[in-house]
N, C-alpha and C positions, 0 to 999 in steps of 0.2 A: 854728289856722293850719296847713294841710295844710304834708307833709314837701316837695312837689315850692315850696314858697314858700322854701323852706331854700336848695334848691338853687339856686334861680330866682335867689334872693340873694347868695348866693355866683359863680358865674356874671355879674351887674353890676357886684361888685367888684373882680373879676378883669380887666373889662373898662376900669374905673376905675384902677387899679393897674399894669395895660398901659400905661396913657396916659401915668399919671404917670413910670414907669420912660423912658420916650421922650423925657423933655423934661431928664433930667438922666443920669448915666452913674455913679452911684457906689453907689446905691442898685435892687436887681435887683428887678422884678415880684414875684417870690414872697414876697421881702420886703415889701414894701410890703402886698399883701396878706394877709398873714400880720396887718400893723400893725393896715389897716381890719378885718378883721372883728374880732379885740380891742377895738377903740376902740367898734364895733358893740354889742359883748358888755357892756362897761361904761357906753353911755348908756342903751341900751332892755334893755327885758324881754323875751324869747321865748318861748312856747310848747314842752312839749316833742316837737310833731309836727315845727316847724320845726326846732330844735336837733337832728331826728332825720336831715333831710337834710341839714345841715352835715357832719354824723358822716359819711353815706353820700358825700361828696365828699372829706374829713380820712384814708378809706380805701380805696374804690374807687375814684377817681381820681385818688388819690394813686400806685397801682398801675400804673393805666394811662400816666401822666406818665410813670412809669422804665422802662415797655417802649417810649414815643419817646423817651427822652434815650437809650436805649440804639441805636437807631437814627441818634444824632449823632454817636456812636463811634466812631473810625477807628484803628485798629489800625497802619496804618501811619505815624500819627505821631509812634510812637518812634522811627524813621528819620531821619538829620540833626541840626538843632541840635537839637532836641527832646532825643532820644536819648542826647547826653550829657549831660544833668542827671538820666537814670533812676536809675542808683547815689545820687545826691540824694535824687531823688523818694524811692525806697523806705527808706531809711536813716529819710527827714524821718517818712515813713509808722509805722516803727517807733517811734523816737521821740516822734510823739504818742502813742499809742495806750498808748505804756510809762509814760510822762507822766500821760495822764489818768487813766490804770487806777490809779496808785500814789498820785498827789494827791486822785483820786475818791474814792478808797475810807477815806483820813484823813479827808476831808471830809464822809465818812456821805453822799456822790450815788449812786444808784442806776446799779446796771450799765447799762441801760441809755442813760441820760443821758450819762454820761460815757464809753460807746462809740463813741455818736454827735456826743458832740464831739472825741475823735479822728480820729474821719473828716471830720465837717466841717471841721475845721484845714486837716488834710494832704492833701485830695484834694480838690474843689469846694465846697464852703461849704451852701448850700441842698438842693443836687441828693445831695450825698453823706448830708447828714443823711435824706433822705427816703428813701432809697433803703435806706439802713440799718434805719433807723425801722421799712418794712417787713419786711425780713427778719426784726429783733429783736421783733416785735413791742409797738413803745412806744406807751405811752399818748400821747394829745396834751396831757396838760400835759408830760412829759415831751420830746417835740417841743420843743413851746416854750421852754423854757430851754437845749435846747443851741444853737435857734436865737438866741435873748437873747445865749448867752455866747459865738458869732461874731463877733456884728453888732456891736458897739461897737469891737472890737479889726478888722475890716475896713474901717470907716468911714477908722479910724483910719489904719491902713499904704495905704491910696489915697491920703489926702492928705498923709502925710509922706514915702511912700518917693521920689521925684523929692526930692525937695529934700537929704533924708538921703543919698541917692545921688551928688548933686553935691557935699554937705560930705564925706563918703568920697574922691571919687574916683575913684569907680566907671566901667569901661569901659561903653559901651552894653550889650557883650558878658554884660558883669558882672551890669549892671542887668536885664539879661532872665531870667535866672538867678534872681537877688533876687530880684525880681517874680516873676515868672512859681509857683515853688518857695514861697512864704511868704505872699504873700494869697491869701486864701479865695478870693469870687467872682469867675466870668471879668470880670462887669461891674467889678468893683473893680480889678480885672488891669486891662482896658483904659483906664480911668479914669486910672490911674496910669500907663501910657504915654501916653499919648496927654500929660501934664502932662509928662514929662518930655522928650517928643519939638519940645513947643513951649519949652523950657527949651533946650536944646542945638541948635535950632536941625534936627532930624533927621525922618526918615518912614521908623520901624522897627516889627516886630511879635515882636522877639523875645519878650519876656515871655508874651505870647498863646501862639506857637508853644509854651512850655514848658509856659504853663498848660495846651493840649489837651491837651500827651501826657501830664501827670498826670492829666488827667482820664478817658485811658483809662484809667487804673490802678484806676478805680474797679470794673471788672470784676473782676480779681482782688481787690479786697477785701471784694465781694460772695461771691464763690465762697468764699472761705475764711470767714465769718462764716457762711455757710448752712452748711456745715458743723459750723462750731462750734455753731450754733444748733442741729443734728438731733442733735448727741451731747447735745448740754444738757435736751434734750428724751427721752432719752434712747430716740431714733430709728433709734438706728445696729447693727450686729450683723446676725442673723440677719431682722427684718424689718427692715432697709435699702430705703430705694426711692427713685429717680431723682426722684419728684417730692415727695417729704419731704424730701430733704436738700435739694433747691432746689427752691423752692415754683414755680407753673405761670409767676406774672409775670417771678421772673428768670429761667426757663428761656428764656421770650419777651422778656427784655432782652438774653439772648448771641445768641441768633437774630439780631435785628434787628441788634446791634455787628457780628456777622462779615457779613450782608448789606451793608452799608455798608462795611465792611472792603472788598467782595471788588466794589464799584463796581455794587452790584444796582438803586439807587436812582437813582445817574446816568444811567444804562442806562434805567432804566425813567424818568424824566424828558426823558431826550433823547428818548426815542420817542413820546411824550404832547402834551410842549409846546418840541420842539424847542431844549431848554435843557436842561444838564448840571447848572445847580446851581439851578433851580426849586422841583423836590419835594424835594431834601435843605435847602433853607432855610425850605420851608414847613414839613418835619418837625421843626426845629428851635426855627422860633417855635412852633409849637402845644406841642410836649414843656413850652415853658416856660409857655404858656398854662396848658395841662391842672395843671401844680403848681401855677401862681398861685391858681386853682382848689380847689385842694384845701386849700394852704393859708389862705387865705381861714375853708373850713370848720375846720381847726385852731384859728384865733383864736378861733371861736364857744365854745371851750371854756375861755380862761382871762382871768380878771381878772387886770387892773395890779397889787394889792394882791398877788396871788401871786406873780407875776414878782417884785417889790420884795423881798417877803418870804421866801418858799418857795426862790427862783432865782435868789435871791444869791450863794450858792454853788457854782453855777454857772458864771455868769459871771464871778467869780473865778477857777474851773478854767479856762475858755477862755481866760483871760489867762496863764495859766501856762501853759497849754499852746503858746499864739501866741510867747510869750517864746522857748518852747524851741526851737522851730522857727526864730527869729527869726535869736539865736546860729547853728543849726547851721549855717541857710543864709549866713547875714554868711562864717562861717569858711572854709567850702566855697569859697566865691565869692573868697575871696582867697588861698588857697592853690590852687585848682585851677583855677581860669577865665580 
């Protein structure tokens, strides 16, 4: 079975995984496909030409996906409410990352793994894990379990936080904060307003508004891990170079954030198809297309019995780290908001 049946296949998934992502809001495309080619991987047998074009989507378009999610970045959404939850944001950024490093590394999980579930906690859930993934260069089983030790603990705070919120007390103001600051993905994010909005009877977007601006934030914690990654590599000093210490895709993710920052794509949308926000929502679903995509090819790489087994530990970590995050932002939220 030729590599391009690999692709071809992952590709339908993605397109399968789209659909399914559309018809409910708590669960995001790249997860789901992530699910299917897993489930893929443990009913049929493959060939290794085909398992070779999975690979080729798990990393080359995996690459490509985070120079458009980089192009969905806007920098000036730390401006406004946004804005003040950033002393949040980055504190909560610290804290996992201090969280998972110290609980990782009792737990015998690989640097890797448990880099990438610091970010995915604290910054966007899927999008941050990949983004890292590539910089750090992780294996896709290793992928796959920080995506495992998200997804149960995001599931989880979309469907509790409205209602946890209303036994709190919480102001909308509060809850956008909460939300926005503490679940992983934006689909989880919106899930969870939108539950709360038909709860109290309102039509708000705070929590989204906070989720974007940390999700800019994922820029700098790209920049400072390519970093850390070229000293690790031990790339830094006298042969130092602009495209070793930040490999060519994110050099082409900050590109694209400050394009978008600086209104290049509205601009070039109004002038194409007489619509300002056209090509920045078609760049937005395809970024998420192109991951679903990739990781689709991800799944092709690991069995259930691994995940169960192997990546228990993991997802354990993720919960401890979701806990910490959990506290810091409850505290925040009623002491400062």
């Amino acid at each position: 079975m030729d590599k391009k049946y690999g692709v071809l296949c992952c590709l339908i998934l993605a397109i399968i995984a789209t659909g399914l992502s559309k018809v409910q809001s708590v669960i995001s495309g790249p997860m789901i496909g992530l699910i299917l080619g897993m489930i893929m991987m443990n009913i049929f047998s493959f060939k290794s030409e085909f398992l070779e074009g999975a690979k080729y989507c798990a990393k080359r378009i995996l690459n490509l996906s985070i120079i458009f999610v980089g192009a969905t970045l806007n920098l000036k959404q730390i401006i406004g409410y946004g804005g003040k939850a950033v002393p949040l944001l980055i504190i909560n950024i610290l804290i996992a990352f201090a969280v998972a490093r110290y609980f990782g590394k009792k737990k015998g999980i690989s640097r890797n793994t448990y880099l990438m579930i610091g970010g995915g906690t604290s910054i966007c859930g899927g999008s941050a894990i990949a983004t890292i993934a590539s910089i750090i260069k992780a294996k896709e089983q290793e992928i796959a379990y920080a995506m495992a030790a998200i997804f149960f603990f995001d599931l989880l705070a979309a469907v509790a936080y409205p209602y946890l919120a209303t036994i709190l007390s919480l102001t909308p103001e509060q809850f956008g904060v909460f939300a926005g600051a503490s679940i992983n993905d934006t689909s989880s994010v919106a899930a969870a307003e939108a539950t709360y909005n038909v709860l109290h009877g309102l039509d708000i977007s705070n929590a989204l508004t906070v989720k974007l601006t940390r999700t800019t934030l994922l820029l700098l914690v790209s920049l400072g891990l390519s970093f850390v990654q070229s000293k690790s590599e031990k790339e830094t000093g006298s042969s130092l170079k602009l495209t070793k210490v930040l490999p060519p895709f994110i050099l082409m993710f900050i590109v694209a954030s400050l394009l978008n920052t600086f209104g290049v794509f509205e601009l070039a949308s109004e002038t194409m198809f007489n619509s300002k926000s056209y090509l920045p929502s078609l760049i937005k679903d395809l970024s998420k297309f192109l991951m679903t995509i990739a990781l689709c090819g991800v799944g092709f790489k690991i069995k259930f019995n691994t995940i169960f087994q192997e990546g228990k530990q993991a997802v354990i970590l993720g919960g401890i780290t979701w806990v910490s995050l959990f506290v810091s932002t409850l505290i925040a939220v009623k002491l400062f908001f």
